[in-house]
Steps between C-alpha positions, in 0.01 A plus 500: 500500500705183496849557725822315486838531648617757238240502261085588475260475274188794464247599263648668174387867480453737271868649535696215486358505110803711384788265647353198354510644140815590573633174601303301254607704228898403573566191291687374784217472696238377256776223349369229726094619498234414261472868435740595194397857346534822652211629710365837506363655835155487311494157485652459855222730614228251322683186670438656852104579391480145352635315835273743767210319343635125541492351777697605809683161532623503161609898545886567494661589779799763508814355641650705729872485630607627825796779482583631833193611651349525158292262282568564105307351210683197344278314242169309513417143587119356465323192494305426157280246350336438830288177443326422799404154460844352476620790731803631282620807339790571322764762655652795350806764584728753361720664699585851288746716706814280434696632762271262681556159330652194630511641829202251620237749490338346220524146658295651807260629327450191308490353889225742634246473181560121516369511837243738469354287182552186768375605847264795349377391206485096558676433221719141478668556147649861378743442192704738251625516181876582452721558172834261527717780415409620823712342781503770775116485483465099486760509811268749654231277468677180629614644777120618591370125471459421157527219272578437153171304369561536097644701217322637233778482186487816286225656646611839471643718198756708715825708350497295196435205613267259617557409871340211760315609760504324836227394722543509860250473806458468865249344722370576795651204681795596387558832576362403844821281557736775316352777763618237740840583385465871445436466108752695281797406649 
């Protein structure tokens, strides 16, 4: 288990199946992921089976949020892509119970799986795709140490329309100096 201030990340299990099918089947939620169709628990149930048999490091992790003495399931967050000769992956997140967003939670988890990919994994580069109709998230992810590198124009079909995605990254000498500072302030 990873632990920060008010958030931690864990292995998914088997139970936290139904919430995620929930929240990924709200199209508020799934606006700003790759995913776009409805999911059935079925296929949920094959994603989990699929990701036991990768590789640990590139498992999701459950983030959890702290609620009084409580921790309740927020979203997922996991490192992808993992290339281990130029030591990057790319980063991914949702956080599904929207009573939760832009409270910061998602920002410190971003924080702790940046520095587990970092100090755990020896990684130097971990990077992300975001849609530019997406400003909370691209906030989110400047405020946890990441730059704009590039923009891919109309790379994605989305509502009718085709939309840029942006390219953003941090390195590990970076996010060293942003820890310095606290990181998502």
């Amino acid at each position: 288990m990873i632990i920060g201030k008010r958030v931690r990340l864990r292995a998914i299990e088997k139970d936290d199946l139904p919430r995620f099918v929930a929240w990924l089947n709200d199209p508020e939620v799934r606006r700003n992921l790759l995913l776009y169709q409805p999911l059935s628990m079925g296929q949920e149930e094959q994603w989990y089976a699929d990701i036991l048999k990768e590789n640990v490091d590139e498992q999701p992790l459950c983030v959890d949020v702290e609620v009084g003495e409580n921790w309740e399931p927020a979203g997922n967050i996991s490192l992808i892509e993992l290339n281990q000769h130029d030591r990057s992956a790319e980063i991914g997140i949702f956080i599904g119970r929207k009573d939760f967003w832009n409270k910061g939670y998602g920002c410190e988890a971003m924080r702790l799986m940046i520095g587990h990919g970092f100090n755990d994994l020896n990684l130097n580069r971990i990077f992300l795709r975001v849609y530019e109709t997406n400003p909370n998230g691209v906030r989110c992810y400047e405020k946890a140490g990441f730059k704009h590198e590039g923009r891919l124009r109309e790379a994605h079909y989305h509502e009718g329309r085709y939309i840029d995605m942006l390219m953003m990254s941090i390195l590990k000498s970076e996010w060293i100096e942003t820890e310095k500072t606290g990181g998502c302030a």
